[in-house]
C-alpha positions in Angstrom: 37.8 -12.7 -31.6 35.7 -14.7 -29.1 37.8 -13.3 -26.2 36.6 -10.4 -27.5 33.1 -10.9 -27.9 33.4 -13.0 -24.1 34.7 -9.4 -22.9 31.8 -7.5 -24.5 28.5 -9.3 -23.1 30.7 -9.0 -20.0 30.1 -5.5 -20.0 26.9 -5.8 -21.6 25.4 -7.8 -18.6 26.8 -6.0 -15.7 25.4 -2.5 -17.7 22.4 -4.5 -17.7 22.6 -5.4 -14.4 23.8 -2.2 -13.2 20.9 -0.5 -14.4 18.6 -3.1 -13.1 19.8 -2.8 -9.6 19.6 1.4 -9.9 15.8 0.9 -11.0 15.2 -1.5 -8.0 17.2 0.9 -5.5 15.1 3.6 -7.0 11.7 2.3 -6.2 9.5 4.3 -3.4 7.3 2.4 -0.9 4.1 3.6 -1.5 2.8 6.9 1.3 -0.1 6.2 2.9 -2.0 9.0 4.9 -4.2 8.4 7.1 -7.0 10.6 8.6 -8.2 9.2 11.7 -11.5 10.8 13.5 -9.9 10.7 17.0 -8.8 8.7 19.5 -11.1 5.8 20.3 -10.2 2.1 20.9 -12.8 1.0 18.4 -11.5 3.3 15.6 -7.9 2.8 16.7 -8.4 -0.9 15.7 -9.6 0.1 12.2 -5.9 1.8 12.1 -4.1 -1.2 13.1 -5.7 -3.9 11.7 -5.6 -2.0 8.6 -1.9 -1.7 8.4 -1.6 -5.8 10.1 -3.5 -6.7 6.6 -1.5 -4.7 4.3 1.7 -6.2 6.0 0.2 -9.9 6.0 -0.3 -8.8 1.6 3.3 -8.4 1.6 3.9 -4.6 2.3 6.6 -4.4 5.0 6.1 -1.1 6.5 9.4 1.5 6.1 10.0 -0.4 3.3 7.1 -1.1 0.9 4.9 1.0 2.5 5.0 4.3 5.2 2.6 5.8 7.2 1.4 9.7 8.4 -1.0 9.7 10.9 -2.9 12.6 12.2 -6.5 12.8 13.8 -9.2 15.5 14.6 -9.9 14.8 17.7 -13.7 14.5 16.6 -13.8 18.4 15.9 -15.1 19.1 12.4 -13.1 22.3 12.4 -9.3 20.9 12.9 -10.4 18.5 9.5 -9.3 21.0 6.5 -6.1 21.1 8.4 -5.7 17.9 8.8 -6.3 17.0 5.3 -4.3 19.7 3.4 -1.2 18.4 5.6 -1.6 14.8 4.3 -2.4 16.1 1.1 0.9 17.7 1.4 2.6 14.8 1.8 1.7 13.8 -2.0 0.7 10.7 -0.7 0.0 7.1 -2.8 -3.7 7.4 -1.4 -5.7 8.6 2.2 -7.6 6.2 4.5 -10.4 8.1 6.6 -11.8 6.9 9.2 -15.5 7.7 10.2 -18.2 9.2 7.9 -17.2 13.3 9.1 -14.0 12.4 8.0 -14.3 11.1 4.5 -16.9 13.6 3.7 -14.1 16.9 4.3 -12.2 14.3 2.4 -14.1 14.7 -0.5 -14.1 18.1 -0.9 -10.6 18.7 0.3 -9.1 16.4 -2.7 -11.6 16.5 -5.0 -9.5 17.0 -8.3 -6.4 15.9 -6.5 -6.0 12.7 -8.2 -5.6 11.2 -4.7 -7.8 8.4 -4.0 -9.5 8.0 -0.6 -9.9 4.7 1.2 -12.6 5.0 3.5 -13.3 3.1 6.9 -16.1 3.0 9.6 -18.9 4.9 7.2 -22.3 3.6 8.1 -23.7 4.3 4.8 -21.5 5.8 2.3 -24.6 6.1 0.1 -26.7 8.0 2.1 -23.6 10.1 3.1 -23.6 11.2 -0.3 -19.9 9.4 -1.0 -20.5 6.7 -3.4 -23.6 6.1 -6.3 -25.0 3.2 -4.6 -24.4 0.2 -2.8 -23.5 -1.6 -6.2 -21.2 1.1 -8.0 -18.1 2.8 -7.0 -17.4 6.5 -6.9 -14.5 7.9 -9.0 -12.4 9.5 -6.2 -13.0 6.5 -3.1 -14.0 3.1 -1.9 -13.8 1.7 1.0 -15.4 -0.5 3.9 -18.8 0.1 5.9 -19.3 -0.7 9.2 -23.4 -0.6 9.1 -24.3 -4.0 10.8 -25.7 -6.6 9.5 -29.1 -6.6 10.6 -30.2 -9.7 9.6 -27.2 -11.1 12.1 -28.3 -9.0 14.8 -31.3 -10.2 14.6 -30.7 -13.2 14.6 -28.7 -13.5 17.5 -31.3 -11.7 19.7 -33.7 -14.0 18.8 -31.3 -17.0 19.9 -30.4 -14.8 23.2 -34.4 -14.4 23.9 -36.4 -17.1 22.2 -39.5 -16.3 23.9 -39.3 -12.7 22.8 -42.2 -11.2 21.4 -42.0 -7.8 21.1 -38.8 -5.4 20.1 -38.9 -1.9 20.6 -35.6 0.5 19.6 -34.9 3.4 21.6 -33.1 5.6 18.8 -33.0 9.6 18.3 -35.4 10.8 15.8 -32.7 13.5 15.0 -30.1 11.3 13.6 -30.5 10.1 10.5 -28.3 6.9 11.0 -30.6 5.7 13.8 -33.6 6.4 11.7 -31.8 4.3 9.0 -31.7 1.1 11.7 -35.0 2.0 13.1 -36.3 1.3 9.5 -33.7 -1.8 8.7 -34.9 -3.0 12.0 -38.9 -3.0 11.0 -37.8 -4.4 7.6 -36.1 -7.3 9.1 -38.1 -8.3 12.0 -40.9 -10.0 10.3 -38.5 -13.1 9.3 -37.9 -13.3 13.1 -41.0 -13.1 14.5 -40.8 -9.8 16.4 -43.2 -7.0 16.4 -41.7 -3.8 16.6 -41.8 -0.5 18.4 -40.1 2.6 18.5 -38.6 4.5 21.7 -37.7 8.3 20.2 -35.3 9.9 22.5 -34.2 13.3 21.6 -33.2 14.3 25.0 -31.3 12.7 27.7 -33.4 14.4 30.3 -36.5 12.2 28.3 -35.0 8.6 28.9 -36.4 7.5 32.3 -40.1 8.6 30.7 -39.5 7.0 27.2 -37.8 3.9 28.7 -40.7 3.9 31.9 -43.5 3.8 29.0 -41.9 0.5 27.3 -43.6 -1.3 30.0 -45.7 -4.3 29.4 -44.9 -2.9 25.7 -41.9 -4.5 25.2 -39.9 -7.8 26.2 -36.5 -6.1 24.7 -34.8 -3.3 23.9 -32.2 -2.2 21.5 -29.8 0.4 21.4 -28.0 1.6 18.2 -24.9 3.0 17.5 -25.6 7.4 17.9 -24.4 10.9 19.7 -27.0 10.1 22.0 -28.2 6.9 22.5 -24.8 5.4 23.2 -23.9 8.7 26.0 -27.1 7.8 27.3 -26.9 3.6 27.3 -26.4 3.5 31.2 -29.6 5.5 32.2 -31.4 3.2 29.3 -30.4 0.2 31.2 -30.8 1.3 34.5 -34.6 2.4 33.5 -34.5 -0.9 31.8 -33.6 -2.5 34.9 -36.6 -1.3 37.2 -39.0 -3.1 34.7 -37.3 -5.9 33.8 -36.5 -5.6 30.2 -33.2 -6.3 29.2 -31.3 -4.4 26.5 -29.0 -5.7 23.4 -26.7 -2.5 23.0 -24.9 -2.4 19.2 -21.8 -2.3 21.1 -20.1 -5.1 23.1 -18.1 -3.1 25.8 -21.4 -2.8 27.3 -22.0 -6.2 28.0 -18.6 -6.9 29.2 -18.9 -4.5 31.8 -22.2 -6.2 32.9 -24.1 -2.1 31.9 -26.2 -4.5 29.7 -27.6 -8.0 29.1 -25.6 -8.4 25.6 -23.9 -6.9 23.3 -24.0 -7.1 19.0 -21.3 -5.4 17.3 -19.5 -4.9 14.3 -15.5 -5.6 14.7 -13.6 -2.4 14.2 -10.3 -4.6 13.4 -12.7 -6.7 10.7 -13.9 -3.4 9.0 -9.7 -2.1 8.7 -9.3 -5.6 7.1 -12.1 -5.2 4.4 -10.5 -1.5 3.4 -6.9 -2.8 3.6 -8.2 -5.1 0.9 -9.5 -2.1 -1.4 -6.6 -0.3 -1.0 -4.4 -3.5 -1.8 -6.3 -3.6 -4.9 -6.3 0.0 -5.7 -2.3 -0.3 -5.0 -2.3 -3.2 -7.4 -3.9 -1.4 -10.1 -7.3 -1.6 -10.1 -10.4 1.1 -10.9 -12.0 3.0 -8.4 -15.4 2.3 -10.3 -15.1 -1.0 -10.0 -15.1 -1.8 -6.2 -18.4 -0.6 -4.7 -18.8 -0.4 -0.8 -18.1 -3.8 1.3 -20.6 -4.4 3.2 -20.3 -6.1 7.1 -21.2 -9.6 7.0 -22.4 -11.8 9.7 -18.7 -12.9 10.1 -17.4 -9.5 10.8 -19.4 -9.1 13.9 -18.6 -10.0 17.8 -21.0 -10.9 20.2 -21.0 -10.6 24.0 -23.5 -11.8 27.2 -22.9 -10.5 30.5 -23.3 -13.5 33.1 -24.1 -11.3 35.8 -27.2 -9.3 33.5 -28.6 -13.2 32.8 -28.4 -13.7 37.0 -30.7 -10.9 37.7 -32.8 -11.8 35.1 -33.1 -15.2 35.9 -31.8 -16.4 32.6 -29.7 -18.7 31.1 -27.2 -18.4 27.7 -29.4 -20.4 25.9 -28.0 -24.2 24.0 -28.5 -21.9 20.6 -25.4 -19.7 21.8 -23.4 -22.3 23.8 -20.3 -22.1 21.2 -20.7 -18.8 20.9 -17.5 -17.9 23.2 -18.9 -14.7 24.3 -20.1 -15.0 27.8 -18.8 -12.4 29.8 -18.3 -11.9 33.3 
């Protein structure tokens, strides 16, 4: 009889077992898709450093987790394409990088029950994506990458302590730059710089524009924008002939001595911040309850160009000494 009964939870346990090792060889790695705005080192390390987090959380990718990649090659048109293929794919959820991106997003899975991770979106509230900077949206969440600019701020004033004066040279015709223009004059006061503006809608306009900054300003800065950034070398060159140095809201800038320093938010810091939404999301958790991340001071990078400081007849001054981010 207890042979019997020794025989029977034999069977029992490797049915059980059986079953339990079908389930487990069963399992799918989750799909992620991911809509990237085209090729550009910044953006490409918002792809890799968003995948290096999910893998440091565990995911091993081809087997907790695959990838489809496709970009747009920053043409609006190729996007519904783009995003009906993923959306083939009946992936887990879709990372988009860039605001153009998640916005086609929106509307190309809205009642798709696919959630959209979002990267590298100034200001997801402005862009219409999310409620507000304290709520989160039903179909996405994700990770800005508007700067901080109470760190850039801060760091001009330790690169220029004698600076008076600001001015921004930004594109009335973006809204983004009229954002920072206006975060910019908010901020300032606690620094102690006065503030003007330098509208450029026309790269023909920048020798004039920069040329009338003189004895106005004691230094310039240059947001992120379709034409401000194009246009950074002829800003610094005019810069240049009257001695005004610029802070560019990019670093690459700085390092190639175009110039005097450069503020940025790190691309491979904001893939981090949205590979831990989407960690969450994958875990379980509610759309509505992860409004946008924000970029903190610790998810920016700062650069000085040694030869800019040289022919301004300046030094890195003792306030940035740790910094690391002399250039040459």
């Amino acid at each position: 009889m207890s042979a019997k009964l020794s025989l029977s939870r034999l069977i029992a346990t490797a049915g059980t077992a059986l079953l339990l090792g079908t389930g487990a060889a069963s399992a799918q790695p989750y799909k992620i898709g991911i809509a990237q705005w085209g090729p550009h080192p910044q953006l490409e390390k918002a792809v890799s450093s968003f995948k290096a987090e999910l893998a440091a959380k565990g995911l091993v990718e081809g087997k907790d987790v695959t990838y489809e990649i496709d970009q747009a090659n920053f043409d609006v048109a190729l996007l519904p394409q783009l995003l009906s293929k993923l959306k083939a794919g009946k992936p887990t959820l879709i990372y988009t990088i860039a605001t153009p991106v998640t916005q086609a997003a929106k509307q190309a899975l809205k009642g798709s029950g696919i959630p959209i991770v979002y990267a590298a979106v100034n200001n997801p509230v402005k862009a219409k994506l999310v409620p507000s900077w304290t709520e989160g949206a039903e179909d996405m969440a994700g990770a800005s990458d508007q700067q901080d600019m109470d760190a850039v701020l801060g760091f001009v004033r330790k690169l220029l302590p004698k600076a008076k004066t600001l001015a921004v040279a930004y594109n009335p015709g973006e809204d983004n730059n009229l954002a920072v223009f206006e975060q910019v004059r908010e901020t300032a006061g606690k620094y102690e710089f006065k503030v003007v503006g330098a509208g450029i809608d026309n790269p023909a306009d920048i020798p004039i524009r920069i040329a009338a900054l003189k004895g106005q300003a004691d230094v310039i800065y240059t947001p992120t924008g379709g034409l401000i950034q194009p246009g950074l070398p002829a800003i610094a060159a005019s810069a240049a002939q009257i001695g005004i140095p610029v802070v560019n809201a990019g670093v690459e800038s700085a390092r190639k001595g175009i110039t005097l320093a450069g503020f940025a938010v790190d691309y491979g810091r904001i893939g981090k911040n949205a590979a831990d939404v989407a960690y969450k999301l994958l875990k379980g958790a509610k759309m509505q309850d992860l409004p946008p991340v924000r970029a903190g001071v610790e998810d920016h990078e700062a650069a000085v160009s040694k030869k800019q400081l040289e022919k301004l007849g300046l030094a890195l001054p003792a306030a940035l000494g740790g910094c690391n981010c002399l250039a040459d």
